[in-house]
C-alpha positions in Angstrom: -35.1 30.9 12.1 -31.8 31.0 10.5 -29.6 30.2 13.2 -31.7 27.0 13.7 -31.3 26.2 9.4 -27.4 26.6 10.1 -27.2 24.6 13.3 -29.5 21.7 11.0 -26.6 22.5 7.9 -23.6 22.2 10.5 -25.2 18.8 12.0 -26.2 17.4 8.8 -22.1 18.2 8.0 -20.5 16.9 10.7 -22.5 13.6 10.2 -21.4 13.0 6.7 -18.1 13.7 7.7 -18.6 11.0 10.5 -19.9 8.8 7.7 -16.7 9.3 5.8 -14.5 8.5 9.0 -16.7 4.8 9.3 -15.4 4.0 5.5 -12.0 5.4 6.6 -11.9 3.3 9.6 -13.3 0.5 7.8 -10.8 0.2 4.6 -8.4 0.5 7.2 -9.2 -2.5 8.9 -9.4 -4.2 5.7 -6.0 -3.1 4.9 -4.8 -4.6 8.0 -6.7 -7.6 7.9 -4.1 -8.3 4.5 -1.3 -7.3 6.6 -0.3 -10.8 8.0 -0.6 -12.5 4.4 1.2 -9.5 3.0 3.8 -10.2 6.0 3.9 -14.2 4.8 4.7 -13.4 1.1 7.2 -11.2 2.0 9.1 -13.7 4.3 8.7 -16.5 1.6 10.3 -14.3 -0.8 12.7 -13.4 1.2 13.4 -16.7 2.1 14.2 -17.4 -1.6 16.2 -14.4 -2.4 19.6 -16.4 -0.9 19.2 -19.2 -3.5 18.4 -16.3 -6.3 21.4 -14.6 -5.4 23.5 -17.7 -5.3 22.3 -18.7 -8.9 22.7 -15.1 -10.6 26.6 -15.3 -8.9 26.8 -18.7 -10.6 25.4 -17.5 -14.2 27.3 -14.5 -13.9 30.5 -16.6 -12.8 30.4 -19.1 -16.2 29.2 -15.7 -18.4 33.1 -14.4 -17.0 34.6 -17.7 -18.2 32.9 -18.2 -21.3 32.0 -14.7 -22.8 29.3 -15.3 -25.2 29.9 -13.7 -28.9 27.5 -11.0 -29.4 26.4 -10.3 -32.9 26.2 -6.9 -33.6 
């Protein structure tokens, strides 16, 4: 029966694709699982990008007074 071999072909498709939609659904979850820590890094460097700031302005500030001889 060849309709019956197709309809086994079709299932046997449609639950690998299932399968694949488990992993999918699961790599997702570990994706957001890292979310919150991901979340926390960001804040903590964000938190230090004022005082990174406020040290370039002062480098850059004494590089403006004191221009440093470049050898060439």
């Amino acid at each position: 029966m060849p309709i019956a071999d197709k309809m086994l072909r079709i299932a046997d498709n449609i639950k690998k694709i299932a399968d694949k939609m488990l992993r999918i659904a699961d790599n997702i979850k570990k994706i957001a699982d890292k979310m919150p820590r991901i979340a926390d890094n960001n804040k903590k460097i964000a938190d230090k990008m004022p005082r990174i700031a406020d040290n370039n302005m002062r480098i850059a500030d004494k590089n403006s007074k004191n221009p440093r001889k470049h050898h060439e």
